[in-house]
C-alpha positions as CSV (number, residue, x, y, z in Angstrom):
1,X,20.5,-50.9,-36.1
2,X,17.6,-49.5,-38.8
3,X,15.6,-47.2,-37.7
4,X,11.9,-47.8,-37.3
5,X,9.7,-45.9,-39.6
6,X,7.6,-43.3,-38.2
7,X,3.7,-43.6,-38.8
8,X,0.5,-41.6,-38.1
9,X,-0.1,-44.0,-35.2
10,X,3.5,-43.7,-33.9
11,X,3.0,-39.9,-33.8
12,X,-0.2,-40.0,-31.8
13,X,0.9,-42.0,-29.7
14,X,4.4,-40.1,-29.1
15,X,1.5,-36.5,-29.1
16,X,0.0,-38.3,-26.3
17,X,2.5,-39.4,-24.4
18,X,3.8,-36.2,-24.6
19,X,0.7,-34.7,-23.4
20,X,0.9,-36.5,-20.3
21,X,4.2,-36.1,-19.6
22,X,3.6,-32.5,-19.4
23,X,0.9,-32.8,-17.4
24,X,-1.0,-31.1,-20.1
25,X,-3.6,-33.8,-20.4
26,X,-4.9,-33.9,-17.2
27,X,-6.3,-30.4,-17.3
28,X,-7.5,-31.2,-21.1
29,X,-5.9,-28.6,-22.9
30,X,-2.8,-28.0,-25.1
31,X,-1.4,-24.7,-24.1
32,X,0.2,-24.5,-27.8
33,X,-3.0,-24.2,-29.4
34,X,-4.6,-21.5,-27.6
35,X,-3.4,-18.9,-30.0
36,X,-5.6,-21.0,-32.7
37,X,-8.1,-18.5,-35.0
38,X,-11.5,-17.6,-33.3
39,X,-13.9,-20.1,-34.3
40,X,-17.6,-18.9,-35.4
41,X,-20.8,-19.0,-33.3
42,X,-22.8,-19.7,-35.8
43,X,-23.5,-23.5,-36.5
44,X,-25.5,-26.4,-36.1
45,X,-25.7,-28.8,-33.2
46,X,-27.1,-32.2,-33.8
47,X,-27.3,-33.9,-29.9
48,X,-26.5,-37.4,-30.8
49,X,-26.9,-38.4,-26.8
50,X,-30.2,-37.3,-25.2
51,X,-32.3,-39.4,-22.9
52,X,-36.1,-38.6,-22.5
53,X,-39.2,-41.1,-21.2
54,X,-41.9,-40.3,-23.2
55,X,-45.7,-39.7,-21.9
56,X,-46.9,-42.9,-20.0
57,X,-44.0,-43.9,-19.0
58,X,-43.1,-44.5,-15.3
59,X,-38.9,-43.6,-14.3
60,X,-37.6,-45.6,-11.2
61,X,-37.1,-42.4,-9.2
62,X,-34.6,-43.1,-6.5
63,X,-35.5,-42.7,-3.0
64,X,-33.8,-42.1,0.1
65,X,-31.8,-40.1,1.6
66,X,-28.6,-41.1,0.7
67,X,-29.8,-40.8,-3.3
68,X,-28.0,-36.9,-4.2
69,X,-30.3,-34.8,-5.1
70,X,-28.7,-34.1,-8.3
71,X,-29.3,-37.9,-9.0
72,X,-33.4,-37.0,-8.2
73,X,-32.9,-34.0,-10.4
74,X,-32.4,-36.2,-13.4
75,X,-34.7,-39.0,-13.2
76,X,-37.6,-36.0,-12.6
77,X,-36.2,-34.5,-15.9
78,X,-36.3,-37.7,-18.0
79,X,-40.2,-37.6,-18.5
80,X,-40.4,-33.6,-18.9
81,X,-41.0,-32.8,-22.4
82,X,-41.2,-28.8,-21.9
83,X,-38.1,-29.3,-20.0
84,X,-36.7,-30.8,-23.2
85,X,-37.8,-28.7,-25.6
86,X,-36.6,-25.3,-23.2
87,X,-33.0,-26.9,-22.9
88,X,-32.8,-26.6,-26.8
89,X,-32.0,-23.1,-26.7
90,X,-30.6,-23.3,-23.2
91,X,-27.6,-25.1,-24.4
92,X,-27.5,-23.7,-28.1
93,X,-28.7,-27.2,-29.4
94,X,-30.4,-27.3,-32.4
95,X,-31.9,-30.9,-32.7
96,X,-31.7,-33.9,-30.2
97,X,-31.3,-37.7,-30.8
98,X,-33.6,-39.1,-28.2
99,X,-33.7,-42.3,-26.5
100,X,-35.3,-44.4,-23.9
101,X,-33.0,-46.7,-22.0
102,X,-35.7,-49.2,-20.2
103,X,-32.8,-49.4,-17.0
104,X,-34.6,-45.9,-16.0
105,X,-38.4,-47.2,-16.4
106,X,-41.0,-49.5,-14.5
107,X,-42.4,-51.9,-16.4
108,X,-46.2,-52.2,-16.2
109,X,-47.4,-55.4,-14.3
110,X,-46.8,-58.8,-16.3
111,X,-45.0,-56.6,-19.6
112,X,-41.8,-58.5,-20.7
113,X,-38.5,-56.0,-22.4
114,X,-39.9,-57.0,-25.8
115,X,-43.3,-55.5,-25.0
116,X,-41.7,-52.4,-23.6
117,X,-39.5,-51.9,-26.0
118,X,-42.2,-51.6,-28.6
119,X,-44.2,-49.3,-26.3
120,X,-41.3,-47.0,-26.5
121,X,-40.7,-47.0,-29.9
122,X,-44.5,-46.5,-30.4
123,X,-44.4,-43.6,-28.1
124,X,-41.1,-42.1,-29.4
125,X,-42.4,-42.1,-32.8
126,X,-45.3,-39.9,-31.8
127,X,-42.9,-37.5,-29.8
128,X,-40.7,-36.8,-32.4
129,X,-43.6,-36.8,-35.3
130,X,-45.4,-33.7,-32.9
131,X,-41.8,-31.8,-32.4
132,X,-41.2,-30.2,-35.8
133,X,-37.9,-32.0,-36.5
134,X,-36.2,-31.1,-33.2
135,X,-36.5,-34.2,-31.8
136,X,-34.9,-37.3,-33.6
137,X,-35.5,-40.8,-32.1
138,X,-33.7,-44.2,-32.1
139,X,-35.4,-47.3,-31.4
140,X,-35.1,-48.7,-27.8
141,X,-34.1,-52.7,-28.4
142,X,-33.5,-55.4,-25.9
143,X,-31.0,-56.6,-28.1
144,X,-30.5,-60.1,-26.1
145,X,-34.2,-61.6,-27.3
146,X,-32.7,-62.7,-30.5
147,X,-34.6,-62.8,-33.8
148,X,-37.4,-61.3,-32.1
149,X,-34.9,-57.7,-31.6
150,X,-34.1,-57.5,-34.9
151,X,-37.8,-57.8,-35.8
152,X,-38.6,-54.9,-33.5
153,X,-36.0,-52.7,-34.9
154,X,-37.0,-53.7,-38.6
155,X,-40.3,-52.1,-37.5
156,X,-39.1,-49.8,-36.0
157,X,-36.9,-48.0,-38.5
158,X,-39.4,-48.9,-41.8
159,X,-42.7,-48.3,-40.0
160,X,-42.2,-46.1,-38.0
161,X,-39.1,-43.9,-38.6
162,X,-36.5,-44.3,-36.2
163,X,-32.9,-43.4,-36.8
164,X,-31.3,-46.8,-35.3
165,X,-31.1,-48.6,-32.5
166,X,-30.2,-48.0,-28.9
167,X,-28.9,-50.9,-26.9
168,X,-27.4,-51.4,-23.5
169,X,-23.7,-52.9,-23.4
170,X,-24.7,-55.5,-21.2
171,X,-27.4,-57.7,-19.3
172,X,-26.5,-59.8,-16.7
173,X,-23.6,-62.0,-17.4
174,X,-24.3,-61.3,-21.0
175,X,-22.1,-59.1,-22.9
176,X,-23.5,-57.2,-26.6
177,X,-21.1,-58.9,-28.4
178,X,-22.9,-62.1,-27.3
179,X,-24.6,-64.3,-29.8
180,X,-27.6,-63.3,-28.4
181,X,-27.3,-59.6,-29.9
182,X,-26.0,-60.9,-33.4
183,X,-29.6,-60.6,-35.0
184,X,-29.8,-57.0,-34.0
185,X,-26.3,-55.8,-35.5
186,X,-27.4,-57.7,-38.7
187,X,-30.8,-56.3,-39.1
188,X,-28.8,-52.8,-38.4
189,X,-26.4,-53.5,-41.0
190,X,-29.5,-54.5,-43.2
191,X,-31.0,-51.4,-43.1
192,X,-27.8,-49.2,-42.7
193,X,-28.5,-47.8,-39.7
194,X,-26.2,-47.2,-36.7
195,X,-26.5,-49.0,-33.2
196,X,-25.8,-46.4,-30.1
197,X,-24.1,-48.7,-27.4
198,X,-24.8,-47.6,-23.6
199,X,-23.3,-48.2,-20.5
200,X,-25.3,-50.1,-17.8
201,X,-24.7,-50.7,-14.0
202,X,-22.6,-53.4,-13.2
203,X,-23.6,-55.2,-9.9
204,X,-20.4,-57.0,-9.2
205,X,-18.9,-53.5,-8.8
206,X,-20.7,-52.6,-6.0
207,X,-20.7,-55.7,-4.3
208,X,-16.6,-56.3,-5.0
209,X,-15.5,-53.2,-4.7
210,X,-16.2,-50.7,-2.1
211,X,-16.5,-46.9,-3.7
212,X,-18.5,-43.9,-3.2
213,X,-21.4,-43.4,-5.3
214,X,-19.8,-41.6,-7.3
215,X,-16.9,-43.6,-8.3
216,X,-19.2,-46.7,-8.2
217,X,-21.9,-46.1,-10.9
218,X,-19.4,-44.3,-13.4
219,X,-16.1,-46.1,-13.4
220,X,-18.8,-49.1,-13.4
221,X,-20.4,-47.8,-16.6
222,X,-17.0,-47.1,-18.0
223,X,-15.5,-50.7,-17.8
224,X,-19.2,-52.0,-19.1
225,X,-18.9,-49.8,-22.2
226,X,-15.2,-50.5,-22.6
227,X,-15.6,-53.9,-22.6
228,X,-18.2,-54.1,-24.5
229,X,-16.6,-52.6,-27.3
230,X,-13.3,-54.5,-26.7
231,X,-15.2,-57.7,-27.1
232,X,-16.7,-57.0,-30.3
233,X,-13.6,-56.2,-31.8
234,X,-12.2,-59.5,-30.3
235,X,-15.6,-61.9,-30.9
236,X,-14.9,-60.3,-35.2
237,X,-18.3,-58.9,-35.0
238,X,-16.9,-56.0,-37.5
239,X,-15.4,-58.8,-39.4
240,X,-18.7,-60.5,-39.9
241,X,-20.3,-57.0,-40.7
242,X,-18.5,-55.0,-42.6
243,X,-21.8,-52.1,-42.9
244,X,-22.2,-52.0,-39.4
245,X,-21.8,-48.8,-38.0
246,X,-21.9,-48.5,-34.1
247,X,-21.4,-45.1,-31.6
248,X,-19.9,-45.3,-28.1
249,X,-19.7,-42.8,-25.1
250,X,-16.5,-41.7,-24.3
251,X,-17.0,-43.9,-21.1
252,X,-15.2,-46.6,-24.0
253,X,-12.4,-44.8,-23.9
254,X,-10.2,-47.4,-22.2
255,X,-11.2,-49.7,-25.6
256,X,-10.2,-47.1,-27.5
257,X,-6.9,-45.9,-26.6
258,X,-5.8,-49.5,-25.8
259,X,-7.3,-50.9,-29.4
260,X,-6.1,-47.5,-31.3
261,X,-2.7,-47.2,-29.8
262,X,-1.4,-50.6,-29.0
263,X,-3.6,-53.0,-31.1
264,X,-4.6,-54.9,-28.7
265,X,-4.4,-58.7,-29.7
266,X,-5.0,-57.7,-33.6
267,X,-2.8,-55.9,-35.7
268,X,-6.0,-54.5,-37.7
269,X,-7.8,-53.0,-34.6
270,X,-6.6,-49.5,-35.1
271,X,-8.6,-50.0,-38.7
272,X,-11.4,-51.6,-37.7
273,X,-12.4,-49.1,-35.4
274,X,-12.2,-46.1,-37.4
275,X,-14.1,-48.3,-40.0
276,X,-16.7,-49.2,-37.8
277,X,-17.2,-47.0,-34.8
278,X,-18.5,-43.2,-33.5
279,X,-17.6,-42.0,-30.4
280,X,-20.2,-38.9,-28.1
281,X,-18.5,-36.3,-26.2
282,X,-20.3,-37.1,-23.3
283,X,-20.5,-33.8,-21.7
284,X,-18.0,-32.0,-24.1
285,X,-14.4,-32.8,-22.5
286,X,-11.2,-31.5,-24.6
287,X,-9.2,-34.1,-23.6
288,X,-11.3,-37.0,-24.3
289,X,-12.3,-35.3,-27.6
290,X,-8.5,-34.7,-28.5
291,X,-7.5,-38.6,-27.8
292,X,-10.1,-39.7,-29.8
293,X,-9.5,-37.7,-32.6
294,X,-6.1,-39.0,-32.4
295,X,-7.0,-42.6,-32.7
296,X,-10.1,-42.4,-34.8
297,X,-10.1,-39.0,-36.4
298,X,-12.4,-36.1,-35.8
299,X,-14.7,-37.6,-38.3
300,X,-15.5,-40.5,-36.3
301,X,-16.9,-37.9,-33.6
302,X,-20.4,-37.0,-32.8
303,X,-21.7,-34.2,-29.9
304,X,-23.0,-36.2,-27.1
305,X,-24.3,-33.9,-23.9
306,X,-26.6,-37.1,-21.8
307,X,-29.2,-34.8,-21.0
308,X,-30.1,-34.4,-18.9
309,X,-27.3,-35.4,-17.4
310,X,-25.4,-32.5,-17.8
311,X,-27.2,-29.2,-17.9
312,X,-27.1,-25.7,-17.0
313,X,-23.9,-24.5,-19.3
314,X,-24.1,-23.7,-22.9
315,X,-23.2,-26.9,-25.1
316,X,-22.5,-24.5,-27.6
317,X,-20.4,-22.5,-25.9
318,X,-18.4,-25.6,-24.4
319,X,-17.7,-27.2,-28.0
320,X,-15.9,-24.2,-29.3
321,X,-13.5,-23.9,-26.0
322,X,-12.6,-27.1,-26.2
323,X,-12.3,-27.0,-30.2
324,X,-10.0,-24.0,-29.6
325,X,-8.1,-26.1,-27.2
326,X,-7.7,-28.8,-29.4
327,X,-6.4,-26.8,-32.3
328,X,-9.6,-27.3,-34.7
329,X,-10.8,-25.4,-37.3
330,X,-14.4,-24.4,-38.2
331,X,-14.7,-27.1,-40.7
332,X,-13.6,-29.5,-38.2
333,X,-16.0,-28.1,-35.3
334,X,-19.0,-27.9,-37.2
335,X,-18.4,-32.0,-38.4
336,X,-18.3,-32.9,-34.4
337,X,-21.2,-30.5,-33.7
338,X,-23.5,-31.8,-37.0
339,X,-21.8,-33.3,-40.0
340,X,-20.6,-36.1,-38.5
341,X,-24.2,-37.5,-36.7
342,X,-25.9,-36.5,-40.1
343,X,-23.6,-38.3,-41.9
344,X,-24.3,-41.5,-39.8
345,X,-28.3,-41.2,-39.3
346,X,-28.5,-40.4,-43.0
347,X,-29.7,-36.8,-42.9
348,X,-30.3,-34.3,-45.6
349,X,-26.9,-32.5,-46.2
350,X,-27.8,-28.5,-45.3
């Protein structure tokens, strides 16, 4: 019997089946590469993942008493600009990609999405124009209104600055890789910026399946974002666009791993992925950043924290534990902290 040749992708995979054999995964480390060289201090962090509502803006603030109070804690933070601007240093960040997802905010009376989303965009413009280049935006688009998207995000990056656009994976029974949201990836393409897909709340979770908050809004979020990138390697979206450039949460990491490792239902997924598509840490997580680097290669990944979402450690800190975990170098740590996003929002190169 010949022997089957042994590729990149066959040794990732083998790495991380390994890794869960051993149970190693599961606590996201690799005990063999604790011994790695100290890693520096001294770098940049470009936050490609930060959520802020800017002034004006109303949040839906939960009420109740069965709403945690950690969930309050967070929707109070989203409109706090000082609050912003403190956890800079808190965390050891050194610039934040900000964005307003319009699931957190109350319309004002008889405005549709289109005329909140440009609302947004006018008001993130004017945030990050008054924050001395710590704050970088991207533009807030209801990417299921067709024509009339794109238009708001053509305005949005030529008139008024912003970085890209930041879409929700879903809306309704409508998925992004829907017709409806073709205009918006092609204007993107256009103008070479990248489009930051977020998870949404799924209603049919809660109302199928039975969980604890907990369990509900996040494992709901993940299948959203996982199939949302699924899809649009399926529906040939990347086919049709060969300059698009899109970034996914780690919450796609189902669609990753299953379009990395086993191809899905196209032989080409593994490359069309690493062509097309960034992944956020999300928090920072060793695990997830080592699988992903196995699939689509440490330059594909961008620091992500969701503040504020997850506060009260040093970002800084975190990154170069679980870099140290993971085996990577200073060259490879500082392209996850900074290269990477300035590399895909078209920065100056320090």
């Amino acid at each position: 019997m010949a022997k089957t040749p042994v590729t990149s992708a066959h040794l990732s995979r083998r790495r991380f089946n390994m890794l869960l054999a051993s149970g190693l995964l599961a606590h996201g480390c690799d005990r063999s590469n604790r011994l790695a060289a100290p890693l520096s201090d001294d770098f940049e962090i470009v936050d490609f993942h930060s959520h802020f509502a800017p002034s004006g803006f109303k949040t839906f603030n939960p009420q109740g008493a069965n709403v945690p109070a950690e969930i309050k804690r967070v929707f109070r933070e989203l409109t706090d600009l000082e609050g912003l601007y403190a956890s800079l240093p808190a965390q050891g960040v050194t610039r934040r990609v900000i964005n307003t997802p319009m699931e957190t905010l109350a319309p004002k009376q008889a405005e549709n999405s289109a005329q909140l989303s440009r609302r947004i965009n006018d008001a993130l413009h004017e945030t990050c124009a008054a924050s001395k280049g710590r704050l970088l935006g991207l533009a807030t688009i209801d990417a299921y209104l067709g024509d009339g998207a794109a238009v708001e995000l053509e305005r949005a990056v030529l008139e008024l600055g912003l970085l890209g656009a930041f879409v929700e994976s879903a809306d309704g029974d409508q998925i992004i890789s829907s017709q409806a949201a073709r205009p918006t990836f092609e204007m993107a393409a256009r103008l070479g910026v990248p489009v930051f897909v977020h998870p949404v709340q799924d209603t049919t979770h809660a109302r199928k399946f039975r969980l604890s908050s907990f369990y509900q809004t996040n494992l709901a979020r993940a299948s959203i974002n996982s199939i949302a990138l699924a899809d649009m390697l399926e529906a040939g979206v990347f086919d049709e666009l060969p300059n698009l450039r899109v970034c996914f949460t780690t919450f796609a990491i189902n669609a990753i791993l299953f379009g990395g490792l086993m191809e899905m239902t196209r032989p080409d997924a593994a490359s069309l992925l690493r062509r097309h598509v960034y992944v956020d840490t999300v928090g920072v997580n060793a695990t997830l950043i080592r699988a992903t680097a196995d699939v689509l290669g440490v330059e594909r990944i961008v620091l992500g924290t969701d503040w504020p979402v997850f506060t009260g450690y040093s970002i800084r800190s975190r990154l170069i534990e679980a870099c140290k975990i993971c085996g990577f170098d200073d060259q490879q740590r500082n392209a996850i902290a900074s290269g990477n996003a300035r590399r895909l929002l078209k920065l100056e190169v320090n």
